[in-house]
C-alpha positions in Angstrom: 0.0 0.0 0.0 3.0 2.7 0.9 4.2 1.4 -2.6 0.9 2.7 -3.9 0.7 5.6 -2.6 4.2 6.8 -3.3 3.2 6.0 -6.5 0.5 8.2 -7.2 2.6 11.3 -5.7 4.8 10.8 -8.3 2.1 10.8 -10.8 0.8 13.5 -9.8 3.9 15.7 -9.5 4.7 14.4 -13.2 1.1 15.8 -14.5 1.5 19.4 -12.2 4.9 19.4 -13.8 4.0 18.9 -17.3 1.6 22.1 -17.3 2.4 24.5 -14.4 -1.1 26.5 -14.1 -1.9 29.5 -13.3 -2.2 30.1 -9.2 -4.9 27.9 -7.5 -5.5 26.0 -10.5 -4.2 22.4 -9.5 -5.5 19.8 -11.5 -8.0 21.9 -12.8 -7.9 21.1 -16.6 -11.0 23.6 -17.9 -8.4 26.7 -17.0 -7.8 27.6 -20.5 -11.3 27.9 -21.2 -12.2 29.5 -18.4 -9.8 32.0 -19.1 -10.7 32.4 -22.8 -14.4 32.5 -21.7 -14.1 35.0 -18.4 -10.7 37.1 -18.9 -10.2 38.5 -22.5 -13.1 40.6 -22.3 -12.2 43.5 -19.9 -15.1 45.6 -20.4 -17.9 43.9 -18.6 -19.3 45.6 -15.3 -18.4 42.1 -13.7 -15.2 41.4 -15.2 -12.9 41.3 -11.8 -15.2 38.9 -10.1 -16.1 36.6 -13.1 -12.2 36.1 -14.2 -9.8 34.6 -11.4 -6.8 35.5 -13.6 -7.5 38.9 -14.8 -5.4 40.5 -17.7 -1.8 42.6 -16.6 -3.7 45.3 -18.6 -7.3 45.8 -16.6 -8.1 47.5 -14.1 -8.7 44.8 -11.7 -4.6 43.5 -11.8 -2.3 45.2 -9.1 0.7 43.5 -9.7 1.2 40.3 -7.8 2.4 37.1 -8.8 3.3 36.2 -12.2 0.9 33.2 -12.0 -1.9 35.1 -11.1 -2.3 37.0 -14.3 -3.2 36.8 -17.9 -0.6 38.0 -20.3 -1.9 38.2 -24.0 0.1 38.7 -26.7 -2.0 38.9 -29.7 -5.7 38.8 -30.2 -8.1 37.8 -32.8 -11.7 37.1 -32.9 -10.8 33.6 -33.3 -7.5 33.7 -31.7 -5.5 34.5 -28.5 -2.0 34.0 -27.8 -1.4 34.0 -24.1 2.4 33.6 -22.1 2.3 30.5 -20.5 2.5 30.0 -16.7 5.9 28.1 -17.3 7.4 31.7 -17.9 7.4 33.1 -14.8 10.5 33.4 -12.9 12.7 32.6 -16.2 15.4 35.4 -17.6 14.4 37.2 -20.4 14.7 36.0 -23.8 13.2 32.6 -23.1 9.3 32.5 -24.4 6.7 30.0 -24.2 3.7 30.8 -25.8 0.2 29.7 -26.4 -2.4 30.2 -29.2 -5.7 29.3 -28.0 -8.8 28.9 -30.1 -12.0 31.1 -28.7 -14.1 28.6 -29.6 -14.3 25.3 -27.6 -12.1 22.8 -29.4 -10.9 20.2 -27.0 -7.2 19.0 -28.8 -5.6 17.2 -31.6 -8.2 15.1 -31.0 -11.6 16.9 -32.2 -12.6 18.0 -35.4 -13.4 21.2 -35.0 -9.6 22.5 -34.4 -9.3 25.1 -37.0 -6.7 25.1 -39.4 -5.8 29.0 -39.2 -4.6 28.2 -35.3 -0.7 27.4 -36.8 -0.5 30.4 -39.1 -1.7 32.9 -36.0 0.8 31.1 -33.9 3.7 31.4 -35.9 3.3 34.9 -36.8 3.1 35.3 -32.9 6.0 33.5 -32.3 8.2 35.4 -35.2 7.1 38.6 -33.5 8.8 37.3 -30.1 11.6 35.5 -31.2 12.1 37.3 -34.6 13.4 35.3 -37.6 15.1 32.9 -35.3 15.2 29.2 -37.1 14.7 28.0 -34.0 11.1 28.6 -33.7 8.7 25.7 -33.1 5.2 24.9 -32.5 4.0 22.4 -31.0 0.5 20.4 -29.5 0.6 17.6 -27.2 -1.2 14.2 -27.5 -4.6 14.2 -25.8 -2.7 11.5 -22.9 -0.2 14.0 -22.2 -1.6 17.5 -21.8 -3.0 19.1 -18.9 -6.0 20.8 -20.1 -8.8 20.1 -22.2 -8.7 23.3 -24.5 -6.6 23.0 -27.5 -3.3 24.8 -27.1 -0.5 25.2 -29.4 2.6 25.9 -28.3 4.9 28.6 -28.9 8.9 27.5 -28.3 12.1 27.3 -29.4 14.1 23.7 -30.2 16.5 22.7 -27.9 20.2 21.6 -28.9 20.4 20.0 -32.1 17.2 18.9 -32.5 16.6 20.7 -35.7 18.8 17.7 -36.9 16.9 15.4 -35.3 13.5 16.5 -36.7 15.1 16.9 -40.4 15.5 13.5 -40.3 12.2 12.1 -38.5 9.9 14.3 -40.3 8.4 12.9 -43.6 6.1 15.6 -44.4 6.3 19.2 -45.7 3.8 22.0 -46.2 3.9 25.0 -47.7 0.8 26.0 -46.2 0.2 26.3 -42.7 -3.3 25.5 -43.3 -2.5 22.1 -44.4 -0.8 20.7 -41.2 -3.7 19.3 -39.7 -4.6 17.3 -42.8 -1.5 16.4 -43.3 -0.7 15.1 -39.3 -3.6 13.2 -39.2 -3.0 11.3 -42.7 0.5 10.8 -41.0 -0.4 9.5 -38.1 -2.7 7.1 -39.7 0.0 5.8 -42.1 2.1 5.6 -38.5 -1.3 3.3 -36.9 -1.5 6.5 -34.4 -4.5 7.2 -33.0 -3.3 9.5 -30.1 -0.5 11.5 -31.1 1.5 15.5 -31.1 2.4 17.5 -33.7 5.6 19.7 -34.3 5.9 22.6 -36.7 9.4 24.4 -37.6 10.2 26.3 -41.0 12.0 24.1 -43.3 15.3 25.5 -44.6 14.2 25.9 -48.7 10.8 27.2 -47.5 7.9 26.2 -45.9 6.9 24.1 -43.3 8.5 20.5 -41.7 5.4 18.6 -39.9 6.3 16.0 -37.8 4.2 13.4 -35.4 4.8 11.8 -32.5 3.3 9.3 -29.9 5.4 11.3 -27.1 4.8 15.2 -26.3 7.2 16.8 -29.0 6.9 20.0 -26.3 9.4 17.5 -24.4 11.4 16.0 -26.7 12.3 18.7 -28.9 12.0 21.9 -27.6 13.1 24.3 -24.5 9.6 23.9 -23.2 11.1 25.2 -19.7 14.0 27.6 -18.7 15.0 25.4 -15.9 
């Protein structure tokens, strides 16, 4: 039984650590949509009671801790790109990004994620990190993500993994529009029916897609600063 239990601490630090949430937020995997749904909006008469997180840029945040905030970055009206918790406390330069559909679109998983999510992203992501080759984006499998709103990404590869991906990845787009299509026709040529995606610009143009039965956050990229 002490076996057991030890366990299931482990687990549980291994999920918390996977997706550090904002404050208070423990194990609660709706906090993504809660925020798209109660915090973008800071113009309703109830917005500092209905939003636990509210935006660095309302009136209701007074400075606090870095956990306890939303930080957006761009803004569509089918798109938001939000820092990510895992942020706080790191030097600058390091970024970790993501781009949230407003509608509700659970993962990799459901149909409805919309194909303009990977083009918003990455023009987010070039506006942090510039031109840097290093750029990547990246959603996890449906098993090893810690929220139930589909997120993608925003990162940069770690070490030589752009190697690494060259030769793993077996698919190119020039289209950002096409990487869902082409991930899931992938990952049914691969028999994978639960799987991540990775997105970095391929060196004569366009875009390398690459899938994986692992999170490609943590195999290829600097999802963390330490």
């Amino acid at each position: 039984m002490a076996r057991l239990r030890a366990l299931f601490a482990a687990l549980l630090l291994f999920v918390g650590a996977s997706f550090p949430l904002p404050a208070g937020a423990a194990g609660d995997r709706t906090v993504l949509w809660n925020i798209v749904t109660n915090c973008l909006d800071a113009s309703g008469a109830d917005y500092c009671t209905a939003c636990r997180w509210p935006r660095v840029d309302s009136t209701c945040f007074h400075g606090g801790a870095c956990n306890g905030a939303t930080e957006v970055w761009a803004e569509s009206g089918d798109f938001v790109v939000l820092r990510d918790s895992k942020m706080c406390g790191c030097p600058e330069g390091f970024v970790h990004g993501l781009a949230i559909p407003r509608a509700r679109v659970t993962g990799v998983e459901d149909p409805r994620r919309p194909d303009g999510i990977w083009a918003f992203a990455w023009e987010a992501a070039r506006k942090r990190m510039g031109d840097d080759p290093a750029i990547a984006l990246a959603v996890n499998p449906q098993g090893q993500r810690g929220q139930d709103q589909l997120h993608v990404h925003l990162l940069r590869l770690h070490g030589d993994a752009g190697e690494l991906i060259a030769q793993r990845a077996k698919d190119r787009v020039r289209n950002l529009d096409q990487v869902w299509k082409v991930a899931a026709q992938r990952a049914a040529v691969e028999g994978l029916t639960d799987y991540g995606v990775l997105v970095v610009a391929h060196r004569e143009g366009g875009f390398m897609v690459l899938v994986a039965r692992e999170s490609p956050e943590k195999l290829y990229t600097d999802a963390r600063c330490r």
